[in-house]
C-alpha positions in Angstrom: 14.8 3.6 -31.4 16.0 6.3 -28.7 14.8 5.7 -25.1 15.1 9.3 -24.6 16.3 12.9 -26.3 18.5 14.7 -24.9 17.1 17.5 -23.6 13.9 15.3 -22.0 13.0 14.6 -18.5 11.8 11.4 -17.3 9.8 10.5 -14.6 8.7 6.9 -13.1 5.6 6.4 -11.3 5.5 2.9 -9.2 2.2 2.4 -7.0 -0.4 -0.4 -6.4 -4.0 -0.2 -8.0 -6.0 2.4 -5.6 -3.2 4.8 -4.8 -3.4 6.9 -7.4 -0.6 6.7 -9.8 -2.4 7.6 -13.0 -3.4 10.2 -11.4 -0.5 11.7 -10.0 1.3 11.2 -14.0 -1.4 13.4 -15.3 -1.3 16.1 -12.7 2.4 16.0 -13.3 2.4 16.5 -17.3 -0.6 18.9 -17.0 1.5 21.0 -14.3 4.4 20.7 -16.6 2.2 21.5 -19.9 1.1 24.9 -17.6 5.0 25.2 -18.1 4.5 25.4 -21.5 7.0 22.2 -22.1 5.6 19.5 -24.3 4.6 16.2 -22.4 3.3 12.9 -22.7 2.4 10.4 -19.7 0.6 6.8 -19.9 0.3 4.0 -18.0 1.2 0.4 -17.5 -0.8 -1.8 -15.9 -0.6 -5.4 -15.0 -3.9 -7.6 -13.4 -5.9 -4.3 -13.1 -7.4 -4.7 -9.6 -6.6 -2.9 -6.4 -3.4 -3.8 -5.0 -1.4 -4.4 -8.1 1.7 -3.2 -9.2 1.2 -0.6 -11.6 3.8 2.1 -13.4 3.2 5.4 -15.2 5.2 7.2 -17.6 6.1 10.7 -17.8 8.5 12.7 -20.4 9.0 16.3 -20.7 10.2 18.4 -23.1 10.7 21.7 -24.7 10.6 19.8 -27.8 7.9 17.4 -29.6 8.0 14.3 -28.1 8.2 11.2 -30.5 9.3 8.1 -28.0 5.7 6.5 -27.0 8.3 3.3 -25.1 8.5 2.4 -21.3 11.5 4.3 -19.9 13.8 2.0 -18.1 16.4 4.6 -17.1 14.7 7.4 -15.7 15.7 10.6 -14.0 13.4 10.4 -11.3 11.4 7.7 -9.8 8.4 8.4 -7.4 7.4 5.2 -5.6 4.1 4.8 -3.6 4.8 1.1 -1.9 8.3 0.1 -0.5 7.5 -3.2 -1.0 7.7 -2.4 -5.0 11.6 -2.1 -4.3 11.8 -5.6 -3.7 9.9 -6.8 -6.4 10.9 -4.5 -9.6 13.9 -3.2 -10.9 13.8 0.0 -10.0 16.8 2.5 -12.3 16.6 5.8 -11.4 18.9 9.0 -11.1 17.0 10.0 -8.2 14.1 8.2 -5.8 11.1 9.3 -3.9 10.1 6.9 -2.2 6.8 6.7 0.3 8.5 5.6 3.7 8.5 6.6 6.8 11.8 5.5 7.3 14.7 8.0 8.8 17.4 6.0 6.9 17.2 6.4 3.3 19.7 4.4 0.9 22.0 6.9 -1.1 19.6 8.5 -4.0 16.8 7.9 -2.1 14.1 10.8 -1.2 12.1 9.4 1.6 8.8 10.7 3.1 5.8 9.8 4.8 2.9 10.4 2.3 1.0 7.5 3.9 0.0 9.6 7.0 -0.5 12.2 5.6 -3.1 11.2 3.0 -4.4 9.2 5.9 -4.7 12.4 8.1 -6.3 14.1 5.6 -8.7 11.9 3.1 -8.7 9.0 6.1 -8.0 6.6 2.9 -3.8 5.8 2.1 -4.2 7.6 -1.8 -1.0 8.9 -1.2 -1.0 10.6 -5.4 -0.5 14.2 -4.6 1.1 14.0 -1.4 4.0 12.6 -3.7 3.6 14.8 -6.4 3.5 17.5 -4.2 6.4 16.3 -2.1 8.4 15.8 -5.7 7.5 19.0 -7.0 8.9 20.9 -3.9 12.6 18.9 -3.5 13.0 19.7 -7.6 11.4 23.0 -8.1 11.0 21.6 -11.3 7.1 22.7 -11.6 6.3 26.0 -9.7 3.6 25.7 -6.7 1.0 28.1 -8.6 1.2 25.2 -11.6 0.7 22.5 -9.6 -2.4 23.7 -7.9 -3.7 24.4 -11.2 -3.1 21.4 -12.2 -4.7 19.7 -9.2 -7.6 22.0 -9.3 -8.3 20.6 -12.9 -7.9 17.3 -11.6 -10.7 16.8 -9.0 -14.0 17.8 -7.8 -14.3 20.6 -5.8 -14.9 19.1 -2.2 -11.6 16.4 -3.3 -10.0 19.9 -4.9 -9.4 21.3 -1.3 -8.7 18.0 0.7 -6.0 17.5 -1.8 -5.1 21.5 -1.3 -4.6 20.7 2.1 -2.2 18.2 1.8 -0.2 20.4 -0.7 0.4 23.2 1.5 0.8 20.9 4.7 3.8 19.8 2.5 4.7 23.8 1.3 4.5 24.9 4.8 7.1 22.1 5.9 10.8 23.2 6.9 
């Protein structure tokens, strides 16, 4: 079976249980189905409590997609814990990684999505703070998509907390 076609994109979400990584896959493959690409996204879950590891998977594609298999060699990996570097194998092209660390390892995109999401919904969900953050270091979705995509995604009184966080992270230099 082929892990992945040639002209796919594939993305690796790693967070615990309660930070929203389900989430952030499907505002990802709706942003990108806004894109008119084709996409698919589901999860992988272990003991499903809060605090857990759990993954999500993303491909894109201008083309049907046919592979329904974990991806093990992604192009991009968006992690929501540090402390999930240490315990999974992480293969990647390219890393986001939730950290307020200044020294990132070679490959890896670090930012602080934990104070923001604190700053803003006082809870550490830090799902579109990442996405968000992702979206604007690949330009691979366009900002108009995304918010639609978000806006789709939650009520409207988590809609503009989560708007919030967005531009905070557009508005960055």
């Amino acid at each position: 079976m082929v892990e992945k076609e040639e002209n796919e994109i594939s993305i690796v979400i790693y967070g615990l249980g309660g930070q929203g990584v389900v989430k952030a896959s499907r505002i990802l493959t709706l942003a990108f189905s806004f894109q008119n690409k084709y996409v698919i996204s589901f999860p992988s879950f272990g003991t499903e409590r809060e605090g857990s590891p759990v993954e999500a998977y993303c491909r894109i594609s201008d083309e049907k997609i046919y592979s329904r298999n974990q991806i093990s060699d992604a192009d991009y990996a968006i992690v929501f814990d540090k402390k999930l570097l240490n315990i999974k194998k992480i293969i990647a092209k390219k890393i986001f990684l939730n950290d307020n660390s200044k020294e990132c390892k070679k490959d890896i995109i670090c930012f602080n999505a934990s104070d923001l999401a604190l700053k803003i919904l006082n809870r550490e969900i830090v799902n579109t703070a990442m996405v968000a953050f992702f979206c604007k270091e690949t330009n691979l979705i366009s900002y108009e998509n995304l918010i639609k995509a978000i806006k789709d995604s939650f009520s409207a009184e988590n809609f503009d907390k989560n708007l919030k966080i967005v531009n905070e992270i557009y508005n960055k230099k």
